[in-house]
CHARMM internal coordinates of N, CA and C (Angstrom, degrees):
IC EDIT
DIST 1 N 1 CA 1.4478
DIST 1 CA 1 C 1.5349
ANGL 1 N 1 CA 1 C 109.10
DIST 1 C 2 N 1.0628
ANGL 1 CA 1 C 2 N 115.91
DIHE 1 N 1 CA 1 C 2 N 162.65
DIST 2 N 2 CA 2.0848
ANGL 1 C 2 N 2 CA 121.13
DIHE 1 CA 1 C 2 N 2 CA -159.81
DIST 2 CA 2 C 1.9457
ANGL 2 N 2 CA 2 C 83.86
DIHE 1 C 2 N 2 CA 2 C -126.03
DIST 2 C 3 N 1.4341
ANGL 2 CA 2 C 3 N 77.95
DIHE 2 N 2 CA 2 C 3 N 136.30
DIST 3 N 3 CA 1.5791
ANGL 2 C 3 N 3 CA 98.03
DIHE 2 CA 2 C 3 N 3 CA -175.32
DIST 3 CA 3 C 1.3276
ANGL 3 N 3 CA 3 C 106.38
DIHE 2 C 3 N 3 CA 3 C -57.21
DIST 3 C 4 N 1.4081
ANGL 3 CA 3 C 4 N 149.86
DIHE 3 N 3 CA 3 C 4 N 148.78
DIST 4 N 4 CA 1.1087
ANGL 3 C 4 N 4 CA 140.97
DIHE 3 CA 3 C 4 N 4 CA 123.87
DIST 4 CA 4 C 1.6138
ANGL 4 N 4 CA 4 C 149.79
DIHE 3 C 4 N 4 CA 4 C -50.78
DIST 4 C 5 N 1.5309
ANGL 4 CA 4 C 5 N 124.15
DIHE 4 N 4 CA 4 C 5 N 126.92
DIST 5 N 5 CA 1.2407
ANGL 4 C 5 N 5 CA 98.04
DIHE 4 CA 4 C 5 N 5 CA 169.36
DIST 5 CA 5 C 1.5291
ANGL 5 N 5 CA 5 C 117.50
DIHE 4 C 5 N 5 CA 5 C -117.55
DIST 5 C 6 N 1.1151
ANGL 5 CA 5 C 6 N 136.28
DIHE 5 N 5 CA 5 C 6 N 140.16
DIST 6 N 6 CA 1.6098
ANGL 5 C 6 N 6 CA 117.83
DIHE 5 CA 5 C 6 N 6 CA 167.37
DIST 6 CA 6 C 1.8863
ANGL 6 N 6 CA 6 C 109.69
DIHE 5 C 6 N 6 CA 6 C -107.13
DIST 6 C 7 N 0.8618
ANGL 6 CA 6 C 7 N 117.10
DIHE 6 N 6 CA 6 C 7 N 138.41
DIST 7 N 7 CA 1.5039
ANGL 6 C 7 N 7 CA 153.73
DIHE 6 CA 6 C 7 N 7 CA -162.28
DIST 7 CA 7 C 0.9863
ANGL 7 N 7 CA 7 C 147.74
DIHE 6 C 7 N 7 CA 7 C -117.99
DIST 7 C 8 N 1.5662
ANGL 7 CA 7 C 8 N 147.46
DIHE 7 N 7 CA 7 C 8 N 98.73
DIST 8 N 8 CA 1.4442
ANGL 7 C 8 N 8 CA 125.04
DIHE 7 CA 7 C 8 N 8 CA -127.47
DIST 8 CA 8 C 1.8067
ANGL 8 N 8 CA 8 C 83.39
DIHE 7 C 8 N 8 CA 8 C -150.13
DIST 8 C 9 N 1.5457
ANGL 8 CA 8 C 9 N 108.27
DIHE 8 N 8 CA 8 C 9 N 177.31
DIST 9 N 9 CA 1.2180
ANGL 8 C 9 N 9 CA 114.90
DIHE 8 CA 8 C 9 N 9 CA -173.23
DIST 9 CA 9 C 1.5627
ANGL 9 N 9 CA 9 C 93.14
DIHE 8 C 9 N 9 CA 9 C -160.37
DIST 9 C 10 N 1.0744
ANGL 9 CA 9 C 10 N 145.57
DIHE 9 N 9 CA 9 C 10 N 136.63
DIST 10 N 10 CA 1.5476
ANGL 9 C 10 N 10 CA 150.84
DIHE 9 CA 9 C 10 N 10 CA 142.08
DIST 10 CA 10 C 1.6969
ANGL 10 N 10 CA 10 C 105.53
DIHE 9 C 10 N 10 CA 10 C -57.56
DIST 10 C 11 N 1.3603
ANGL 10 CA 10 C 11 N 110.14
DIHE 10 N 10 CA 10 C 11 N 139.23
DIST 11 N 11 CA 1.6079
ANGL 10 C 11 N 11 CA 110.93
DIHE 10 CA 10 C 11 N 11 CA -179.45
DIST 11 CA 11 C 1.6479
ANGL 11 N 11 CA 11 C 98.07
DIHE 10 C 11 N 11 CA 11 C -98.66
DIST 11 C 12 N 1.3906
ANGL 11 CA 11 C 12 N 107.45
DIHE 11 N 11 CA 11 C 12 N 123.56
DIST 12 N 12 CA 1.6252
ANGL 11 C 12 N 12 CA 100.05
DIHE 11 CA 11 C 12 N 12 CA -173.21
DIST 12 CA 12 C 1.6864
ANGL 12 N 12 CA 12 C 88.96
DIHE 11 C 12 N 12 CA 12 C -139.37
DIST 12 C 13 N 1.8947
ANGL 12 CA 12 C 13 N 112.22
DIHE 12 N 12 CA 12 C 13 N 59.89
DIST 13 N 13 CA 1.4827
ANGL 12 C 13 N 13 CA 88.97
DIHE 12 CA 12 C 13 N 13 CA 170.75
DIST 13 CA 13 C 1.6005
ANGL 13 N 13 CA 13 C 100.27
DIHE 12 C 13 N 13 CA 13 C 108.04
DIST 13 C 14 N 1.6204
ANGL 13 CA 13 C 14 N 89.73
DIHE 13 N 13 CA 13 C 14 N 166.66
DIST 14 N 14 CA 1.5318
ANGL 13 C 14 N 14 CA 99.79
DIHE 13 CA 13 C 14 N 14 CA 160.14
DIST 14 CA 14 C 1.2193
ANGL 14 N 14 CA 14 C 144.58
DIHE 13 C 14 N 14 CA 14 C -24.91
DIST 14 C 15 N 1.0326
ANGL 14 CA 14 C 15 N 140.97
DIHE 14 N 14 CA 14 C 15 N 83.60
DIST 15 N 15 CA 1.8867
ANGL 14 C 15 N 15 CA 122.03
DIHE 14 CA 14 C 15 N 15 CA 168.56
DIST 15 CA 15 C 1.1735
ANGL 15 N 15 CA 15 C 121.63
DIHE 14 C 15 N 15 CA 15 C -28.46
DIST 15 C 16 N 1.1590
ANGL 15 CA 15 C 16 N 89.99
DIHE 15 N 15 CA 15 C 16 N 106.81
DIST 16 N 16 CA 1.9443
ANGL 15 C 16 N 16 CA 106.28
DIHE 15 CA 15 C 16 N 16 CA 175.02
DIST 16 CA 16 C 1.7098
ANGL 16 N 16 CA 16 C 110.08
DIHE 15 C 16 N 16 CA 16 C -118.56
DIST 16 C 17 N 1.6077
ANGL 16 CA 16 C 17 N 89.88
DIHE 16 N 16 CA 16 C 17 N 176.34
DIST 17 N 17 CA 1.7089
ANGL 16 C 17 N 17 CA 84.48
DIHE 16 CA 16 C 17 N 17 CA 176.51
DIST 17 CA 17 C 1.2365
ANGL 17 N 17 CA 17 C 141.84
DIHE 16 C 17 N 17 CA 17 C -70.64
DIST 17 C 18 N 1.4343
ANGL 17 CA 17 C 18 N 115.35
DIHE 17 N 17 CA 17 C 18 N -19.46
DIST 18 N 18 CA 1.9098
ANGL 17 C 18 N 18 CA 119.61
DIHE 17 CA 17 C 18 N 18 CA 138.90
DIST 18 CA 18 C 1.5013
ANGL 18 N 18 CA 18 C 118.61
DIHE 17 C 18 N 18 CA 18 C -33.22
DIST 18 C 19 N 1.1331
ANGL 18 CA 18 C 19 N 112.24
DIHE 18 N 18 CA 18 C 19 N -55.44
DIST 19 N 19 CA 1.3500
ANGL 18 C 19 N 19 CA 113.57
DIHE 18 CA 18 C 19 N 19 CA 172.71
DIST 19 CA 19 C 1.8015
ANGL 19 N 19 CA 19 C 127.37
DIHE 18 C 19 N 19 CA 19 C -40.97
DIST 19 C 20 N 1.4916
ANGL 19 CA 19 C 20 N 104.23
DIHE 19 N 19 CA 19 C 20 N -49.06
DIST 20 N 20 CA 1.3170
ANGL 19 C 20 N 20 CA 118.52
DIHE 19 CA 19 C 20 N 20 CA -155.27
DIST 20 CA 20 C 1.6482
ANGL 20 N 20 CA 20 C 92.13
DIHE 19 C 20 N 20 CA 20 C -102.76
DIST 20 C 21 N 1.2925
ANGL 20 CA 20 C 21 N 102.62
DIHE 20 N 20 CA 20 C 21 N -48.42
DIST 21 N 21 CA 2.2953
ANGL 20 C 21 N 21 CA 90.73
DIHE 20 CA 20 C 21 N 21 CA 171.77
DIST 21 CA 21 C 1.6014
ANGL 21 N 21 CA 21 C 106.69
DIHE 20 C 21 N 21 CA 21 C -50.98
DIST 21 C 22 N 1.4486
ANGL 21 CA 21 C 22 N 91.47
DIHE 21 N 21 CA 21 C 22 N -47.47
DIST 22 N 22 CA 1.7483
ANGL 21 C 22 N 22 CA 88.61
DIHE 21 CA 21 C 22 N 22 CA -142.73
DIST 22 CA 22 C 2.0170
ANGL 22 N 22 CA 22 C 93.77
DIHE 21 C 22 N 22 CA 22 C -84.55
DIST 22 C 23 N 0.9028
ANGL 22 CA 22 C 23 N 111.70
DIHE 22 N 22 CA 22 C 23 N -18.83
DIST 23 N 23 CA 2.3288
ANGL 22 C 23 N 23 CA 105.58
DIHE 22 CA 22 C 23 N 23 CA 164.14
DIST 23 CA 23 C 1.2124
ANGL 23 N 23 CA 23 C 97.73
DIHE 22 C 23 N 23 CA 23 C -144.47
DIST 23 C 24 N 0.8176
ANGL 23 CA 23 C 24 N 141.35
DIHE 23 N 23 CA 23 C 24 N -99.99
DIST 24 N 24 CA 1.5368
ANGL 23 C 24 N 24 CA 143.41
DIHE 23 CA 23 C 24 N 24 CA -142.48
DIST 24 CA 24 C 2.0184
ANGL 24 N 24 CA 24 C 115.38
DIHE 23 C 24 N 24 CA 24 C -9.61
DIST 24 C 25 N 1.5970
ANGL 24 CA 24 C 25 N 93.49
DIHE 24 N 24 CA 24 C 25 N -61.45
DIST 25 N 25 CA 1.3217
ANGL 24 C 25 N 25 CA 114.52
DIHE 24 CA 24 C 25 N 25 CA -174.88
DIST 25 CA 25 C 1.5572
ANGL 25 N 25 CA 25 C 99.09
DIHE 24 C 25 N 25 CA 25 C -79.14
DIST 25 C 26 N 1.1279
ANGL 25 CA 25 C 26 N 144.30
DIHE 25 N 25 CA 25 C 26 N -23.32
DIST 26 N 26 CA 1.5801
ANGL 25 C 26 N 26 CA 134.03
DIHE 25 CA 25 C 26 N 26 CA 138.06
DIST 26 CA 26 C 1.5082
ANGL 26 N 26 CA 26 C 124.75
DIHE 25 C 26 N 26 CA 26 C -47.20
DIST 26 C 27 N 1.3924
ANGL 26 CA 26 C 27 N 100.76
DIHE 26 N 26 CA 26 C 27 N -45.04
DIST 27 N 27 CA 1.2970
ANGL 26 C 27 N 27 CA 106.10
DIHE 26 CA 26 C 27 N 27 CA -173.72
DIST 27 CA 27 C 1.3994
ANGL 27 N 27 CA 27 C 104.81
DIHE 26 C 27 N 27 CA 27 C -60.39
DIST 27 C 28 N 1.1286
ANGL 27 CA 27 C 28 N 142.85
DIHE 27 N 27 CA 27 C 28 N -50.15
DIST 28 N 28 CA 1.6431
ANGL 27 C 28 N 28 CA 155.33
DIHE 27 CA 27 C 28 N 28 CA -153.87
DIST 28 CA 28 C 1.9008
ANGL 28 N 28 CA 28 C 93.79
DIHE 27 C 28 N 28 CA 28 C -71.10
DIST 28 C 29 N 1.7026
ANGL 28 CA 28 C 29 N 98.83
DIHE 28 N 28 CA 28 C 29 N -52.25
DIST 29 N 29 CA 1.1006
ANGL 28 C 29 N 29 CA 108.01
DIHE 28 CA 28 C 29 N 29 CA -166.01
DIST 29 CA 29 C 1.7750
ANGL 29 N 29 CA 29 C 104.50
DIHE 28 C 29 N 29 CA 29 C -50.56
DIST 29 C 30 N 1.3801
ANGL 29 CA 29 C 30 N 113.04
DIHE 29 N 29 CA 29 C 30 N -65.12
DIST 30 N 30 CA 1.4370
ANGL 29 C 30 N 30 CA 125.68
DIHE 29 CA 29 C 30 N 30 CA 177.75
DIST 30 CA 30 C 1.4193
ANGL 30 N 30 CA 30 C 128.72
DIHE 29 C 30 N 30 CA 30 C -36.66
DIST 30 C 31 N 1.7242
ANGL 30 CA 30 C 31 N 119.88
DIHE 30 N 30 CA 30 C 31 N -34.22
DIST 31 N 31 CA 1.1078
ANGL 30 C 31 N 31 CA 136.90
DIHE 30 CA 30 C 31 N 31 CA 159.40
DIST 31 CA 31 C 1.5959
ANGL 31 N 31 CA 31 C 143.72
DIHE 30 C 31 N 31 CA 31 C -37.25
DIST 31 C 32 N 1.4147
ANGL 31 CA 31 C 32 N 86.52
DIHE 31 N 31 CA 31 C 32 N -26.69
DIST 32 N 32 CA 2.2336
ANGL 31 C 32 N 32 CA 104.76
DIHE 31 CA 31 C 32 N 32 CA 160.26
DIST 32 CA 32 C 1.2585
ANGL 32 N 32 CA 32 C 95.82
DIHE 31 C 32 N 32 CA 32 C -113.82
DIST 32 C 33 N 1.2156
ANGL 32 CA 32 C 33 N 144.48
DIHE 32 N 32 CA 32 C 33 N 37.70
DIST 33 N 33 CA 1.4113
ANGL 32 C 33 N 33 CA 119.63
DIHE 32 CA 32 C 33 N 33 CA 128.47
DIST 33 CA 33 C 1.6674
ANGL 33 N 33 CA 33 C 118.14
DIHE 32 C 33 N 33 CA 33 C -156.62
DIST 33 C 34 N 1.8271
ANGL 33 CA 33 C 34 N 102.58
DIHE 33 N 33 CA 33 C 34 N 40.71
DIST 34 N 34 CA 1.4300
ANGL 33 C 34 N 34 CA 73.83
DIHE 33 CA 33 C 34 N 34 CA -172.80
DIST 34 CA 34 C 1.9145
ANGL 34 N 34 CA 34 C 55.08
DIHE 33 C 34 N 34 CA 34 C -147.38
DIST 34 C 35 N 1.9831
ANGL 34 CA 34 C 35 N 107.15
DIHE 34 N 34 CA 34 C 35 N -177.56
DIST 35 N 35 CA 1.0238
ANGL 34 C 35 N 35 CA 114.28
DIHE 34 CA 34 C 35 N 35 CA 152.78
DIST 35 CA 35 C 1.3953
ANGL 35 N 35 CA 35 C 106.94
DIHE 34 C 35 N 35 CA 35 C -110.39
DIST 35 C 36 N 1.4212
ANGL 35 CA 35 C 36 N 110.55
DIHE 35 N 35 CA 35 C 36 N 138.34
DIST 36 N 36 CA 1.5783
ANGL 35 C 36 N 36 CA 123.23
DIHE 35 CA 35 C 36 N 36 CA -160.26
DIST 36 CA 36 C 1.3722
ANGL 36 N 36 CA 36 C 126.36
DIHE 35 C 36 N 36 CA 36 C -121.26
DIST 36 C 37 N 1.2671
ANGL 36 CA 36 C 37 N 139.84
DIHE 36 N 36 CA 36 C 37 N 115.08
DIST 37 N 37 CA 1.2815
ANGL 36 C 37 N 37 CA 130.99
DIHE 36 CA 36 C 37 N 37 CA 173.24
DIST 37 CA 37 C 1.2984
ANGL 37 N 37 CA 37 C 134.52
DIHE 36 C 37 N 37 CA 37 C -111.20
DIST 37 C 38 N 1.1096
ANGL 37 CA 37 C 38 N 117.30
DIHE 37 N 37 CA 37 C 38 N 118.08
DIST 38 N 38 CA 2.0248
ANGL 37 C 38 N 38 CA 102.09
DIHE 37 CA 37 C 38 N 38 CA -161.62
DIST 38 CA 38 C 1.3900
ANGL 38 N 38 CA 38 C 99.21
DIHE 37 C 38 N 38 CA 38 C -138.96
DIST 38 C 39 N 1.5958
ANGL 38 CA 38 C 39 N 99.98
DIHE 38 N 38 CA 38 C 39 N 146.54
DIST 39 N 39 CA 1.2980
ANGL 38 C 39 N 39 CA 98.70
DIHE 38 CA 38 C 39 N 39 CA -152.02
DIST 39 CA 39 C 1.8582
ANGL 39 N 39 CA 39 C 89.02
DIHE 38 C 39 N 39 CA 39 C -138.44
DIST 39 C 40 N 1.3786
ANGL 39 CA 39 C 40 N 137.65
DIHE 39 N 39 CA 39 C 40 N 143.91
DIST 40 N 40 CA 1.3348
ANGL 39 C 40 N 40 CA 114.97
DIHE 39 CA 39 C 40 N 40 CA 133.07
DIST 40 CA 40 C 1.3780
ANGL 40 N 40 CA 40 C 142.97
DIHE 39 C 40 N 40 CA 40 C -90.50
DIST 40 C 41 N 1.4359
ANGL 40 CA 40 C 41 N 103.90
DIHE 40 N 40 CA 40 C 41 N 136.17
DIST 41 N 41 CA 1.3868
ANGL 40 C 41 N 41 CA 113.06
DIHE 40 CA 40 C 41 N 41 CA -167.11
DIST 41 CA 41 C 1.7661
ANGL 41 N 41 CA 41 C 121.58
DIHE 40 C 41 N 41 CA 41 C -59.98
DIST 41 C 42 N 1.0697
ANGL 41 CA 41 C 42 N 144.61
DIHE 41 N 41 CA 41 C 42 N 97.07
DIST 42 N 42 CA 1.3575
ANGL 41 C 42 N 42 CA 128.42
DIHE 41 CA 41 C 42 N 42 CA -166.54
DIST 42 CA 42 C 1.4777
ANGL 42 N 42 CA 42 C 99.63
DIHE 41 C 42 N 42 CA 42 C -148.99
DIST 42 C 43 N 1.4119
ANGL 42 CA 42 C 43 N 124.66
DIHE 42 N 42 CA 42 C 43 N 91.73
DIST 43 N 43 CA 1.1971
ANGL 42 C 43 N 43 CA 137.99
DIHE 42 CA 42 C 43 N 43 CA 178.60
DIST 43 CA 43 C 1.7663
ANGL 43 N 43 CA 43 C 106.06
DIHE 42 C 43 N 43 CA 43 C -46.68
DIST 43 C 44 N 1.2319
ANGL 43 CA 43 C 44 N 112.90
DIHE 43 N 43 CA 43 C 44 N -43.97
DIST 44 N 44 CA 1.2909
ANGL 43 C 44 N 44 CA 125.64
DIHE 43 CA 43 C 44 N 44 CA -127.43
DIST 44 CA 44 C 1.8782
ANGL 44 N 44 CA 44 C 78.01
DIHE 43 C 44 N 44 CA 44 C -98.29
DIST 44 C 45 N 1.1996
ANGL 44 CA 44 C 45 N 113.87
DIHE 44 N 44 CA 44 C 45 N -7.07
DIST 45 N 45 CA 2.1051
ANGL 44 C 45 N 45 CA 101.94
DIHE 44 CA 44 C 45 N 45 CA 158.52
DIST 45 CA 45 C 1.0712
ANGL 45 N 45 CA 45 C 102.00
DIHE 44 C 45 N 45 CA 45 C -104.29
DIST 45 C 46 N 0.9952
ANGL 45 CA 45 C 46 N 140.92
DIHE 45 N 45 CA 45 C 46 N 21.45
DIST 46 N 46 CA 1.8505
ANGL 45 C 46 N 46 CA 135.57
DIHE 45 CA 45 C 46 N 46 CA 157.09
DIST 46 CA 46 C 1.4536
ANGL 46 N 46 CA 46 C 85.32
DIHE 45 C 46 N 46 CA 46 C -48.48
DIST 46 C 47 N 1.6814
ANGL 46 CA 46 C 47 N 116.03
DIHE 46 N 46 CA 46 C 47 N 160.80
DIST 47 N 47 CA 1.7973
ANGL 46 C 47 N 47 CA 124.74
DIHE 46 CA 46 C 47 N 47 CA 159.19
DIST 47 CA 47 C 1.9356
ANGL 47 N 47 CA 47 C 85.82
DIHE 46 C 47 N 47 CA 47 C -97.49
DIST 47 C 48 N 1.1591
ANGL 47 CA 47 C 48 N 106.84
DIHE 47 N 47 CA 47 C 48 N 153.32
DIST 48 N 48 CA 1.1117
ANGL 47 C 48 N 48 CA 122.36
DIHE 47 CA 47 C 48 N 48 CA 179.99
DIST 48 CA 48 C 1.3521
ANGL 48 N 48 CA 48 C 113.48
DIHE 47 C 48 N 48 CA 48 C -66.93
DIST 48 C 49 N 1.2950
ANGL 48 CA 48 C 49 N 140.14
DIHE 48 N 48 CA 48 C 49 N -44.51
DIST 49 N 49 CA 1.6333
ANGL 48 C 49 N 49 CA 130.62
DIHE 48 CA 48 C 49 N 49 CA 158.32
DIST 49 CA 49 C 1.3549
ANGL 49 N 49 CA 49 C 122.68
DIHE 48 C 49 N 49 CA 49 C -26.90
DIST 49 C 50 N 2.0331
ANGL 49 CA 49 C 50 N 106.23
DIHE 49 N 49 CA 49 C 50 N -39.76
DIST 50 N 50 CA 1.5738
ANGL 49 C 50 N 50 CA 99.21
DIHE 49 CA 49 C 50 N 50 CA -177.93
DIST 50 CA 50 C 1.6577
ANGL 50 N 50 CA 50 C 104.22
DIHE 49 C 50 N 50 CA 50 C -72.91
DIST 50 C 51 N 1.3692
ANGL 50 CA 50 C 51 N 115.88
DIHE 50 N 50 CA 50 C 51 N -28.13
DIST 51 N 51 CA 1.3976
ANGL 50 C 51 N 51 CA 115.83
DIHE 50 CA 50 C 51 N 51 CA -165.26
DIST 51 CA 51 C 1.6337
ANGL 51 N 51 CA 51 C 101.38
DIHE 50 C 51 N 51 CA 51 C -64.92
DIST 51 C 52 N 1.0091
ANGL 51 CA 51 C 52 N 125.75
DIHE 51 N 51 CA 51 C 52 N -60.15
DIST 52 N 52 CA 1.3727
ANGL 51 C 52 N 52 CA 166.03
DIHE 51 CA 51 C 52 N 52 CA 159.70
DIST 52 CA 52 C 2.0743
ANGL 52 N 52 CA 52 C 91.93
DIHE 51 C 52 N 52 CA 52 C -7.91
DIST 52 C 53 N 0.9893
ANGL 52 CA 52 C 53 N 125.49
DIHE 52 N 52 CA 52 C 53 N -62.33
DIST 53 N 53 CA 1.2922
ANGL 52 C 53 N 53 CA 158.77
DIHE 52 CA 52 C 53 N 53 CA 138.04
DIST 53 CA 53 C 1.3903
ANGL 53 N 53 CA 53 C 116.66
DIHE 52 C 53 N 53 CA 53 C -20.35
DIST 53 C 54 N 0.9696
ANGL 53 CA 53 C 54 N 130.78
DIHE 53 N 53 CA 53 C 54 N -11.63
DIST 54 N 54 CA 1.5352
ANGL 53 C 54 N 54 CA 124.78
DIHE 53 CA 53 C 54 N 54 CA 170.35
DIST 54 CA 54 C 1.8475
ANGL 54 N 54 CA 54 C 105.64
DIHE 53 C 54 N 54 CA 54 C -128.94
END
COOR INIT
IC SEED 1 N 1 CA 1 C
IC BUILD
């Protein structure tokens, strides 16, 4: 079985090159040998019922 990783990013804006050194271009990298999940984090597109809900 292939290790897992899960992976997250805050959306702050444009994609810039912080973005793509510091995950993106890892992320791609990690993808032939790991199983991977990456997600961005952004509370603030929840619909309010799900929020509402916890």
């Amino acid at each position: 079985m292939k290790e897992r990783v899960l992976s997250g990013m805050r959306p702050t804006g444009a994609l810039h090159l912080g973005h793509y050194h510091g995950a993106l271009k890892n992320w791609v990298r990690l993808q032939s040998s790991m199983d991977c999940y990456f997600f961005v984090a952004d509370w603030h597109a929840l619909p309010p019922t799900t929020r509402a809900a916890r």
